[in-house]
LOROKOL-481911 format. One record per residue (C-alpha): residue in one letter; y negated, x negated, z. Coordinates in steps of 0.05 Angstrom, whole numbers, plus 5000, padded with zeros to 4 digits. Layout:
node aa = A&yy = Y&xx = X&zz = Z $
...
This chain:
node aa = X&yy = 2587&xx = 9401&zz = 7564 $
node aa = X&yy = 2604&xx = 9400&zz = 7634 $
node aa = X&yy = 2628&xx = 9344&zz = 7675 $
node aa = X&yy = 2702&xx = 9354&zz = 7673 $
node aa = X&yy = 2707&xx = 9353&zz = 7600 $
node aa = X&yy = 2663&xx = 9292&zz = 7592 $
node aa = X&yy = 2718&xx = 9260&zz = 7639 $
node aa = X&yy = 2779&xx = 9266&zz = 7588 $
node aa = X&yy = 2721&xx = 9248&zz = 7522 $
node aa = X&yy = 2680&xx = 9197&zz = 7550 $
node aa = X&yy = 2704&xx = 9138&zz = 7588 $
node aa = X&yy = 2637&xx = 9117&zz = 7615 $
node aa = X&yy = 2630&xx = 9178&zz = 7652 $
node aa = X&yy = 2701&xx = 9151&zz = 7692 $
node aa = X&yy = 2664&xx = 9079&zz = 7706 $
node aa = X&yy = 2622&xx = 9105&zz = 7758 $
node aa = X&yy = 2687&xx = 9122&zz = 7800 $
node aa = X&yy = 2739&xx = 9073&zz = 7837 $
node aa = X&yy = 2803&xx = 9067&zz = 7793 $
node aa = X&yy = 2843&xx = 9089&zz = 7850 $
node aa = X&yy = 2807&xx = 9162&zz = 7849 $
node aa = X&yy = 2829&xx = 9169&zz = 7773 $
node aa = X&yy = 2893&xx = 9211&zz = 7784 $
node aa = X&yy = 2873&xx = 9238&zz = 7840 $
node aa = X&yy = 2798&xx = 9268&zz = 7791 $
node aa = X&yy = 2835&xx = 9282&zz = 7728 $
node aa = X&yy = 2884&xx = 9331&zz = 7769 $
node aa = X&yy = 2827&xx = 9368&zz = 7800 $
node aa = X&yy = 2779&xx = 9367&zz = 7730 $
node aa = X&yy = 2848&xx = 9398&zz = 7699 $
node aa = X&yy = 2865&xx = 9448&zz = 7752 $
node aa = X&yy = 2797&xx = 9475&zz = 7727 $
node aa = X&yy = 2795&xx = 9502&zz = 7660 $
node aa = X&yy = 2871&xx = 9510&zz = 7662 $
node aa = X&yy = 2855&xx = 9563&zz = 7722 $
node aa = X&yy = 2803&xx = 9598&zz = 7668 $
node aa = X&yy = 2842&xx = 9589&zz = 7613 $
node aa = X&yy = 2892&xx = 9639&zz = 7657 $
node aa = X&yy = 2847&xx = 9683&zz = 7686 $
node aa = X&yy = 2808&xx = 9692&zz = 7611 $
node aa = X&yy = 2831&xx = 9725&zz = 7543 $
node aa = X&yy = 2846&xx = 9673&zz = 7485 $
node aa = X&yy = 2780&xx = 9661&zz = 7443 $
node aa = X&yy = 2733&xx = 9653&zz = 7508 $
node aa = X&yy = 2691&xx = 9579&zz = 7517 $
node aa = X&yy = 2737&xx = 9561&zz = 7565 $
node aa = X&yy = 2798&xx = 9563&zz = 7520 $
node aa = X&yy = 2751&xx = 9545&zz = 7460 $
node aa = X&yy = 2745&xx = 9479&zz = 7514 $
node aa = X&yy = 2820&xx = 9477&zz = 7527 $
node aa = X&yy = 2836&xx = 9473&zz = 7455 $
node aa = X&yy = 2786&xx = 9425&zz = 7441 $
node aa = X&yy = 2815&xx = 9375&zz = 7502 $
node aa = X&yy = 2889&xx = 9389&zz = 7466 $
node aa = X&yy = 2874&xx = 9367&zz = 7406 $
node aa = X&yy = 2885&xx = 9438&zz = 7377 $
node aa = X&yy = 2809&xx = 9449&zz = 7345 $
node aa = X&yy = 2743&xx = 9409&zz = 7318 $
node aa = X&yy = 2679&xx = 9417&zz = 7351 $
């Protein structure tokens, strides 16, 4: 999985950051598959990824 979904599943991969760069990270490892999510049909990884981070589907 790639690094910006490990951010929103696994805390440890946050630790290695400074707190204060949290918002600042989770805005820019959203802006990312929300941008494909756009630009690609429903049914493609990256809104098979999308769901997954909403909740919306199991692995």
């Amino acid at each position: 999985m790639s690094t910006g979904y490990r951010w929103f599943t696994d805390p440890a991969a946050r630790q290695i950051y400074a707190p204060e760069e949290h918002p600042f990270l989770t805005r820019m490892y959203a802006s990312g598959p929300r941008e494909l999510v756009t630009l690609r049909v429903p049914g493609s990884r990256a809104a098979h990824l999308a769901d997954l981070l909403k909740g919306n589907c199991h692995a």
